[in-house]
C-alpha positions as CSV (number, residue, x, y, z in Angstrom):
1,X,6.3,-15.0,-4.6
2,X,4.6,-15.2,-1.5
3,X,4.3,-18.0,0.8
4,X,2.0,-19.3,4.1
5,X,3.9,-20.8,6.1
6,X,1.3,-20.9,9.5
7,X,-2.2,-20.5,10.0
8,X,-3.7,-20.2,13.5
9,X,-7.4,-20.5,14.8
10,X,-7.2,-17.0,17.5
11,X,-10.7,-17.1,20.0
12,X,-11.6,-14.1,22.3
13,X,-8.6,-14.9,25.9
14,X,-11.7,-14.7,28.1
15,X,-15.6,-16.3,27.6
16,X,-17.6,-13.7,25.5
17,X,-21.9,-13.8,25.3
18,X,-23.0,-16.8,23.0
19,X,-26.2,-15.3,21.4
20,X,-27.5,-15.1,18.0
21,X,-28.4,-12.1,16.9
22,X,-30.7,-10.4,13.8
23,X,-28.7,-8.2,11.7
24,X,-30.1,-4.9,10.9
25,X,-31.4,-3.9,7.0
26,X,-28.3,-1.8,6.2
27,X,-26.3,-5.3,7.4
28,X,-28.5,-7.3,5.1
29,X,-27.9,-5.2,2.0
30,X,-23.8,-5.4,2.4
31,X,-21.2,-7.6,0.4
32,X,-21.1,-11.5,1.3
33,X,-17.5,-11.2,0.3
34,X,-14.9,-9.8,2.5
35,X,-13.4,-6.0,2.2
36,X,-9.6,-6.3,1.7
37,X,-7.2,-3.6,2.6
38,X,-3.1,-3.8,3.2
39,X,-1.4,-1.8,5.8
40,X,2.0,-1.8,4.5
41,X,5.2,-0.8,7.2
42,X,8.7,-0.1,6.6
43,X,11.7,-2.0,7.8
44,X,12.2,-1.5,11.4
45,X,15.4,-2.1,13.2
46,X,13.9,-2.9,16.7
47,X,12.0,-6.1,15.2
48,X,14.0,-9.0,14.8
49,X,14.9,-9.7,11.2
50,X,14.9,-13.5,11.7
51,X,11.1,-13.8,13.4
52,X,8.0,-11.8,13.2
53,X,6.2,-10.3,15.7
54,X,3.8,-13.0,15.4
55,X,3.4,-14.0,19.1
56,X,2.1,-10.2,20.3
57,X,0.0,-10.4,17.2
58,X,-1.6,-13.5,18.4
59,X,-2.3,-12.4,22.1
60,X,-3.7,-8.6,21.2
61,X,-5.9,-9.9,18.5
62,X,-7.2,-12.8,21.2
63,X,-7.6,-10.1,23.6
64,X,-9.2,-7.3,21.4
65,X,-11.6,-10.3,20.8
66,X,-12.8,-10.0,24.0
67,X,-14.6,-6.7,23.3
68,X,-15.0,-7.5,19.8
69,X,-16.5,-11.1,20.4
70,X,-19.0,-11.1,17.3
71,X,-15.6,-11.0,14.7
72,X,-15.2,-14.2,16.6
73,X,-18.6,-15.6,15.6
74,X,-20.4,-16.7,11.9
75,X,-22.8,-16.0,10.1
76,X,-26.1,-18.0,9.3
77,X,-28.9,-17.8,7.3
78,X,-32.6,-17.2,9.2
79,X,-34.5,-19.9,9.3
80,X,-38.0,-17.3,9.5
81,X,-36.8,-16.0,6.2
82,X,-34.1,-18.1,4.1
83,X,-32.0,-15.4,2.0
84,X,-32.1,-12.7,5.5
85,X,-28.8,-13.3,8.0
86,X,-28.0,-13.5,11.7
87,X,-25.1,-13.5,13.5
88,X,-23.7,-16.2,15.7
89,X,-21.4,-15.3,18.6
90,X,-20.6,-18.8,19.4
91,X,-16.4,-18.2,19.8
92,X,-15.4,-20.3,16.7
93,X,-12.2,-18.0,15.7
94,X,-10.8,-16.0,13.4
95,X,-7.7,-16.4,11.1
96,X,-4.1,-15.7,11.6
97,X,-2.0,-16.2,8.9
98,X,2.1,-16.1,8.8
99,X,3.3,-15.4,5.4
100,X,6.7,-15.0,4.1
101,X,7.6,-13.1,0.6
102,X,10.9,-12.6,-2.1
103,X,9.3,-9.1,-2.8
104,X,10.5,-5.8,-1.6
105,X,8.5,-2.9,-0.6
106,X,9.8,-1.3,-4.3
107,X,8.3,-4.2,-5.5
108,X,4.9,-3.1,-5.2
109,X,5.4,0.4,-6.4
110,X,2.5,2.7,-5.8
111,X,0.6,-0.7,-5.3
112,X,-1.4,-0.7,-8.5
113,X,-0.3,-4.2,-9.4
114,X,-2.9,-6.9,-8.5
115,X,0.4,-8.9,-7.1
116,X,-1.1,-6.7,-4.2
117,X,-3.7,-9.6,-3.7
118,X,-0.9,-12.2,-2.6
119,X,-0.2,-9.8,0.7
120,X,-4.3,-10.2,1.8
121,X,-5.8,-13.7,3.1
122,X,-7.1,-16.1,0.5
123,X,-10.7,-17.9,1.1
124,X,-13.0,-20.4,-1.0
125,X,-16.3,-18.6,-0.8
126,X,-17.5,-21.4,-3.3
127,X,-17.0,-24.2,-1.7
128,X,-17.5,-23.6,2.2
129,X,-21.1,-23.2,3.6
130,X,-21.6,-19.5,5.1
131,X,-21.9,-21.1,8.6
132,X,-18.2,-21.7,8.5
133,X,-16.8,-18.6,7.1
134,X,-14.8,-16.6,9.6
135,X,-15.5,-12.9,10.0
136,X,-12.1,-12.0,10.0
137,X,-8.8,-13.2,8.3
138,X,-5.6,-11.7,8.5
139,X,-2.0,-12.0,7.0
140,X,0.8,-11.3,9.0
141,X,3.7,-11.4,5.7
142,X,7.5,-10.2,6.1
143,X,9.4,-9.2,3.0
144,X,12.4,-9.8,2.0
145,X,13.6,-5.7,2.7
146,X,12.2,-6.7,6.3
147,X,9.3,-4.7,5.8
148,X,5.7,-6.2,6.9
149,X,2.2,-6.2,5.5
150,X,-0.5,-6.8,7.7
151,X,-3.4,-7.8,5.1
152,X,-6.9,-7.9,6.8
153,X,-10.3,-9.5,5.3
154,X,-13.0,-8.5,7.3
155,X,-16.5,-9.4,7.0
156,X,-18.5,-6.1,5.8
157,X,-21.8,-7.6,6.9
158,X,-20.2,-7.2,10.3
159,X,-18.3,-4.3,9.6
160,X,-18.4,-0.8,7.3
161,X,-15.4,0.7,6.4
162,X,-15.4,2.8,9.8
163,X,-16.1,-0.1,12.2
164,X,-12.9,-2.2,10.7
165,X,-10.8,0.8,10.6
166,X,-11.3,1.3,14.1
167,X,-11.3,-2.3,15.0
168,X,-7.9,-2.7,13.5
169,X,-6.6,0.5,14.8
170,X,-7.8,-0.7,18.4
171,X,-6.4,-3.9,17.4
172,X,-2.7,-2.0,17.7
173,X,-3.5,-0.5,21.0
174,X,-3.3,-3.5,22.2
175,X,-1.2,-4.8,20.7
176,X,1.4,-1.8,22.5
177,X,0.5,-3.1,25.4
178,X,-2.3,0.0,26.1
179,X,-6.1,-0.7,27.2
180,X,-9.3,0.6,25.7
181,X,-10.7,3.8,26.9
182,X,-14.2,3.7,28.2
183,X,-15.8,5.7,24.9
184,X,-13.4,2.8,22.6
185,X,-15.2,-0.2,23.7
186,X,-17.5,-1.3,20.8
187,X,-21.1,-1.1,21.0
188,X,-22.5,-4.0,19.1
189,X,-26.8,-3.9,19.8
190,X,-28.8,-3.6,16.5
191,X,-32.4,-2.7,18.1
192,X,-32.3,1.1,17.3
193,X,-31.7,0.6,14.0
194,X,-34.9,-1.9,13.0
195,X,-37.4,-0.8,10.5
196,X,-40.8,1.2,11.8
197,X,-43.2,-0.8,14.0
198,X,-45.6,-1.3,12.8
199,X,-44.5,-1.9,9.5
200,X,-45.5,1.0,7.5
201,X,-44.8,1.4,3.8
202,X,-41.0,3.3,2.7
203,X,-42.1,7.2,2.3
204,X,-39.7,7.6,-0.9
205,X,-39.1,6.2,-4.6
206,X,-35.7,5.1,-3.3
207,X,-34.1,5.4,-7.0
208,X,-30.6,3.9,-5.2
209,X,-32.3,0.5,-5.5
210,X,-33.4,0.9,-9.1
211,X,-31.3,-0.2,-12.0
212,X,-28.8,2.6,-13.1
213,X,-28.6,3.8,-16.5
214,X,-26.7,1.1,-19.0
215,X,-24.7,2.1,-21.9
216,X,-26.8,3.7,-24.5
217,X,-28.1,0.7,-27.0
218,X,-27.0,-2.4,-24.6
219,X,-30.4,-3.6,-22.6
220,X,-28.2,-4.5,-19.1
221,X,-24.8,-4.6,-18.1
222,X,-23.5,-7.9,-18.6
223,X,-20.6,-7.1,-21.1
224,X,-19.7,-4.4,-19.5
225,X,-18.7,-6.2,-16.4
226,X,-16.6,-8.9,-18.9
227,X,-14.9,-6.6,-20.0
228,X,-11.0,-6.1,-18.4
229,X,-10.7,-3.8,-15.8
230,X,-7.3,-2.4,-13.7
231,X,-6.1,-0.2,-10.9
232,X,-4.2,3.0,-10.4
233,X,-3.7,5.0,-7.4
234,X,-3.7,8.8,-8.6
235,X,-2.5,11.7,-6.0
236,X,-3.5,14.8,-5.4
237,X,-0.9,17.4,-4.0
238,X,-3.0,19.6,-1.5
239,X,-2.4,22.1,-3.8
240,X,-4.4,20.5,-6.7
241,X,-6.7,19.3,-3.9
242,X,-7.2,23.1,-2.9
243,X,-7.3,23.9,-7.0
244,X,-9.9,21.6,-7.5
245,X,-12.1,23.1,-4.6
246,X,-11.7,26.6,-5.8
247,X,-12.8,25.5,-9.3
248,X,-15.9,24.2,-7.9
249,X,-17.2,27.2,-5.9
250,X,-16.2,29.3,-9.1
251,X,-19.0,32.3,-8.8
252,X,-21.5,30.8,-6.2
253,X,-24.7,32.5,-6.1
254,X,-24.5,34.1,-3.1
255,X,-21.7,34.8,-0.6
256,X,-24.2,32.9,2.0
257,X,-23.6,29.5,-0.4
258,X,-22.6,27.0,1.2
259,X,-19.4,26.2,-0.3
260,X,-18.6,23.0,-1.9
261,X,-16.5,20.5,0.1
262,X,-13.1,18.8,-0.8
263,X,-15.4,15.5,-1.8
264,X,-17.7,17.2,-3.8
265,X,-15.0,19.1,-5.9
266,X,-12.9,15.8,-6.2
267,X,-15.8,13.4,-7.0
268,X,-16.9,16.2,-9.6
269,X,-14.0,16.0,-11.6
270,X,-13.6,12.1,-11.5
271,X,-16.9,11.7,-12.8
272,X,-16.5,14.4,-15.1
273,X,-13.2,12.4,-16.3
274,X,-14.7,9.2,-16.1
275,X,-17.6,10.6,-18.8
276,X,-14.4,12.5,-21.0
277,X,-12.6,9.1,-21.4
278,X,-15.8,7.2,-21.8
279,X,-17.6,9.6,-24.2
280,X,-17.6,7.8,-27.8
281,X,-20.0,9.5,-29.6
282,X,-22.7,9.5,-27.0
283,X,-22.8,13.1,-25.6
284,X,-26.4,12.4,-24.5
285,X,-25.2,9.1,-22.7
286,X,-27.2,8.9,-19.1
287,X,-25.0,8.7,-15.9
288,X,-24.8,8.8,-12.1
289,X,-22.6,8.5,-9.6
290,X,-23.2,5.9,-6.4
291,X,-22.4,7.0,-2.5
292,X,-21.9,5.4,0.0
293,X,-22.7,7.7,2.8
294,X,-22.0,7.3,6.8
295,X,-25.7,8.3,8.4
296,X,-24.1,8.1,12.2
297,X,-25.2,12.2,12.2
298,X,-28.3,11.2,10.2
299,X,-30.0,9.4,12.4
300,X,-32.0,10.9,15.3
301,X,-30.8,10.3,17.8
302,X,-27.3,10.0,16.0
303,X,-25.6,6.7,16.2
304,X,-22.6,6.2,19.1
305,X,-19.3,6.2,17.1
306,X,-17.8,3.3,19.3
307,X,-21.4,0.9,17.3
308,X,-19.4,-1.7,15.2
309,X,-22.3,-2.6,12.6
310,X,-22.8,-0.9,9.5
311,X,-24.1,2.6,9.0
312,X,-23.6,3.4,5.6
313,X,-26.4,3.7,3.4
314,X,-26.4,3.9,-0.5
315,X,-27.4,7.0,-2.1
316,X,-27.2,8.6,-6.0
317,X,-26.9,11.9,-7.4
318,X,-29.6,13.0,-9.9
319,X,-29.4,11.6,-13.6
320,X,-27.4,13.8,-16.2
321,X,-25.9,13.1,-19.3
322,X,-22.3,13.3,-20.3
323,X,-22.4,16.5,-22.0
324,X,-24.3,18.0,-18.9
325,X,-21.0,16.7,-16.7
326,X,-18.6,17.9,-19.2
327,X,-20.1,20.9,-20.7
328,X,-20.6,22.9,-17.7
329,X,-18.7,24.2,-14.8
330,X,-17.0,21.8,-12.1
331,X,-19.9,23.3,-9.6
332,X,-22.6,21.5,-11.7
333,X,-21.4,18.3,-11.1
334,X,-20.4,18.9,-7.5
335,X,-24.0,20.3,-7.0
336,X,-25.3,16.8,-8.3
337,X,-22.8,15.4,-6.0
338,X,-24.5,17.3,-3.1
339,X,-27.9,16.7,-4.2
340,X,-27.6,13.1,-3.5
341,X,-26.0,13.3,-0.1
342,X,-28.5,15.7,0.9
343,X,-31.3,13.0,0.3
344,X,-30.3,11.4,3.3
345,X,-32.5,13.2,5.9
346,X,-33.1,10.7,8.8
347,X,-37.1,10.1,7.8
348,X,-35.3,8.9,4.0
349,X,-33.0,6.5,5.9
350,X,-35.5,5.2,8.0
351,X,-37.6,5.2,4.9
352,X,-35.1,3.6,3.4
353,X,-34.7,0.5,6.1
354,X,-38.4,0.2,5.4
355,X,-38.4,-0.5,1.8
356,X,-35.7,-3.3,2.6
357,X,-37.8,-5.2,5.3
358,X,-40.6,-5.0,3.1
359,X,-38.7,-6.9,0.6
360,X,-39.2,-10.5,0.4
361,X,-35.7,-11.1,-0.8
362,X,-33.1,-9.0,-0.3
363,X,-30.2,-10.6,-2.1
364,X,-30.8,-8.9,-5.2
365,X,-30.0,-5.5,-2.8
366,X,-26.5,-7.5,-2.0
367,X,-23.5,-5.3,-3.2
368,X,-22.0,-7.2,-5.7
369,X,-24.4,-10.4,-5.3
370,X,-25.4,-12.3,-8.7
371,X,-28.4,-10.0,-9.9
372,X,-27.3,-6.8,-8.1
373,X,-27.2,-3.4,-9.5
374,X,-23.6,-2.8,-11.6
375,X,-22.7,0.9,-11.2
376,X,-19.7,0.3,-14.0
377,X,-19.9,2.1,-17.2
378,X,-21.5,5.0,-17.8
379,X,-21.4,5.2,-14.4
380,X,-19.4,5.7,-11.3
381,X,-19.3,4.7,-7.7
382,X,-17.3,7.3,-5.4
383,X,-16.6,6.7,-1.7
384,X,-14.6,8.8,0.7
385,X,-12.1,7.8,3.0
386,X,-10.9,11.6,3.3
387,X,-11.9,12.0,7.4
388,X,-10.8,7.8,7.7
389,X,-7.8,6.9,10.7
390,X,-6.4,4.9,8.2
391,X,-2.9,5.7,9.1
392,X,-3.5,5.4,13.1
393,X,-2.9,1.5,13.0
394,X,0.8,1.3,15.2
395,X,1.2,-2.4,16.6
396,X,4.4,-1.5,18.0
397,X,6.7,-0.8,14.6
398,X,5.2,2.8,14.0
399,X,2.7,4.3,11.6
400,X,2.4,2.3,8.2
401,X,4.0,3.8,4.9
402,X,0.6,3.4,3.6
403,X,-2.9,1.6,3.6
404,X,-4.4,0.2,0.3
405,X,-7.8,-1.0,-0.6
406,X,-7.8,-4.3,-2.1
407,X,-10.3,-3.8,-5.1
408,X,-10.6,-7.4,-6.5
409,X,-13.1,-6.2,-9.4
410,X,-15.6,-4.2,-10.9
411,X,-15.7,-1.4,-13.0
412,X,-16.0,2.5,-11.7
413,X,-15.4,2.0,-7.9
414,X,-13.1,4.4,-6.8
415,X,-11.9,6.1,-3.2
416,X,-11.0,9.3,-2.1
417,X,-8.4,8.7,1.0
418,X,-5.2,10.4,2.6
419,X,-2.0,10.1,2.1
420,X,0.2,9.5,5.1
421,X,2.2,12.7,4.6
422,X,-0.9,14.5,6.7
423,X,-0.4,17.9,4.4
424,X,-3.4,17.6,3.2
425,X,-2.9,15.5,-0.4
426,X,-5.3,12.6,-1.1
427,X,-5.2,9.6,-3.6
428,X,-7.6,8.4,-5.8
429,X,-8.1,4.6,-5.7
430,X,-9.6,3.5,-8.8
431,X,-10.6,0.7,-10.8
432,X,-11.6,1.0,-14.4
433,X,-11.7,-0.8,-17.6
434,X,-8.0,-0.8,-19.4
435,X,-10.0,0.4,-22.2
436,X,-10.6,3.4,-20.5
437,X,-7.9,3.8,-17.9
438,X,-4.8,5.9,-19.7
439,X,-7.6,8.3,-21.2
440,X,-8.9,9.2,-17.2
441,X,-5.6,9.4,-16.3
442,X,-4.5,11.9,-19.0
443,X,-7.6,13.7,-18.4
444,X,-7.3,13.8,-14.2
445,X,-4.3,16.1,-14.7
446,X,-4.7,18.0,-17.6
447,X,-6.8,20.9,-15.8
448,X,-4.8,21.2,-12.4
């Protein structure tokens, strides 16, 4: 249904610094794969129907390069320690791809079809060497309603879900013809956030790194992550958002409580869901729930927002069981949810950066490397988006109609993001095994 029709090889418009650079431990511990997200906008009549907008596509993205030069480098492998990465900024290019598709914006419905994965660049992990994998690929595709999709991969070892937003929503600036203010320009330098020197030993257990609980009677994971999994994209009106958070601070304490947070209140009730359509028999089944939590305000000092590497660090809520999630108020589980955001003081996270340089291998810490920790059933992995730009990204055509996460695989991940109304609703981005999926969905609504 969809067809590339041009690829092009974009490099920064001006010479950028050719250094090599060693990434930090929160870089090191990200996906090899590239994140995938859509931003999806409707039919406009001051684009020509008959050519895309592919020339002022090509010249922003060379010239947003400029400032972004390491996109425009690759990675490699350390040769001081062979499974730890740096980054070249030798120029080589990113990818531009012109795409052309039958499909309509209907087509795609609330884009819970995994057709979704033809509007997002395609690349053969297996059978290039990492030294030649660009950073960035993007898909430029026009539908047949004369809608466009702009589909970006982007490298999360270079990038957290922050960084790419913003690169992308820079990216359109340009694009409009506009320049960078001074406080936009990326900051790139890794040296504040190395490990303690001296090396000194991590101050914490660090459970995050530790195997998760597996289904009750199975010794790992690995039929669980066989098993067939699918997407749906669930809203919440601001209402329900609003009924959900009012739930969860159901008789606090005291009036001094701090009360619980749209996230907490949401991520409550989707784990409380996920454990509801899961259940079985097993009431006393173990569970958490995965973060992944910006420490930018963490860190002391706190980290510029304009720094394009990775900030997020992983971080669990206390273990409970299914019938402690389901039995007892929303405020329970939103309290656990709490709990494991809280542990992120900034002496934990640089704790944390410790215990990774003192491992000798740090694939097996590689989100969704061979050997990594699975955080599908009985558990769940819950990110927010909620405070994300997602819908700032205008290269001239307006505001997109909407901006999807590609989510390729994997049991339990879900998102909590905004809607483009701006009324205050938010969609859930989930993936979860069919088994399991209708049952969630039933159970999502039922109590608001």
């Amino acid at each position: 249904m969809t067809t590339v029709t041009c690829c092009h090889t974009i490099v920064p418009s001006e010479d950028t610094p050719n250094v090599r650079w060693r990434l930090s431990e929160i870089d090191q511990m990200q996906p090899l794969k590239h994140t995938l997200s859509v931003y999806v906008y409707k039919p406009n009549p001051d684009i020509a129907t008959t050519t895309p907008p592919i020339q002022a596509m090509i010249d922003s993205l060379s010239k947003i390069l400029v400032y972004y030069y390491p996109l425009a480098g690759r990675l490699h492998w350390a040769q001081s320690t062979h499974d730890r990465l740096e980054l070249h900024c030798n120029a080589m290019g990113v990818k531009l791809f012109e795409a052309e598709s039958q499909a309509k914006l209907a087509d795609y419905a609330d884009f819970e079809t995994d057709a979704v994965r033809d509007l997002v660049p395609k690349f053969d992990y297996e059978n290039s060497p990492i030294e030649e994998w660009p950073l960035l690929l993007v898909q430029l595709t026009r539908l047949s309603c004369g809608g466009f999709c702009v589909g970006v991969a982007s490298s999360h070892v270079a990038l957290d879900g922050w960084a790419a937003i913003q690169f992308v929503k820079l990216w359109g600036k340009m694009a409009r013809g506009q320049s960078l203010d001074p406080q936009e320009i990326p900051f790139h330098d890794r040296i504040f956030l190395k490990p303690s020197e001296p090396r000194v030993p991590p101050r914490y257990d660090h459970s995050e790194y530790k195997k998760p609980p597996p289904v009750l009677g199975c010794v790992d994971s690995k039929e669980e992550q066989k098993k067939e999994t699918r997407v749906a994209m669930l809203k919440l009106t601001s209402d329900q958002v609003l009924k959900l958070k009012n739930k969860a601070n159901e008789g606090l304490q005291t009036a001094s409580a701090r009360p619980y947070s749209r996230y907490e209140a949401i991520a409550a009730h989707v784990w409380r869901c996920a454990c509801r359509a899961r259940q079985g028999n097993e009431a006393h089944q173990p569970t958490v729930v995965r973060m992944m939590s910006d420490i930018r305000n963490r860190w002391k000092p706190p980290i510029p927002l304009n720094y394009s590497g990775n900030t997020v660090l992983l971080t669990l809520t206390p273990v409970s069981t299914y019938e402690e999630i389901m039995g007892n108020p929303l405020s329970y589980g939103a309290q656990k949810i709490r709990d494991g955001v809280q542990t992120l003081t900034n002496d934990y996270c640089r704790s944390s950066l410790d215990f990774v340089a003192s491992q000798e291998k740090v694939d097996w810490l590689r989100i969704g490397s061979v050997g990594s920790n699975f955080y599908g059933n009985p558990n769940m992995s819950i990110v927010s988006w909620i405070n994300l730009p997602v819908y700032d990204t205008d290269f001239g055509w307006g505001k997109p109609l909407r901006m999807v996460p590609v989510m390729r695989d994997g049991d339990g991940k879900s998102f909590i993001m905004p809607t483009p109304d701006g009324d205050g609703s938010l969609i859930l981005a989930l993936r979860l095994q069919t088994l399991h999926m209708e049952a969630f969905k039933k159970f999502f609504y039922q109590d608001i």
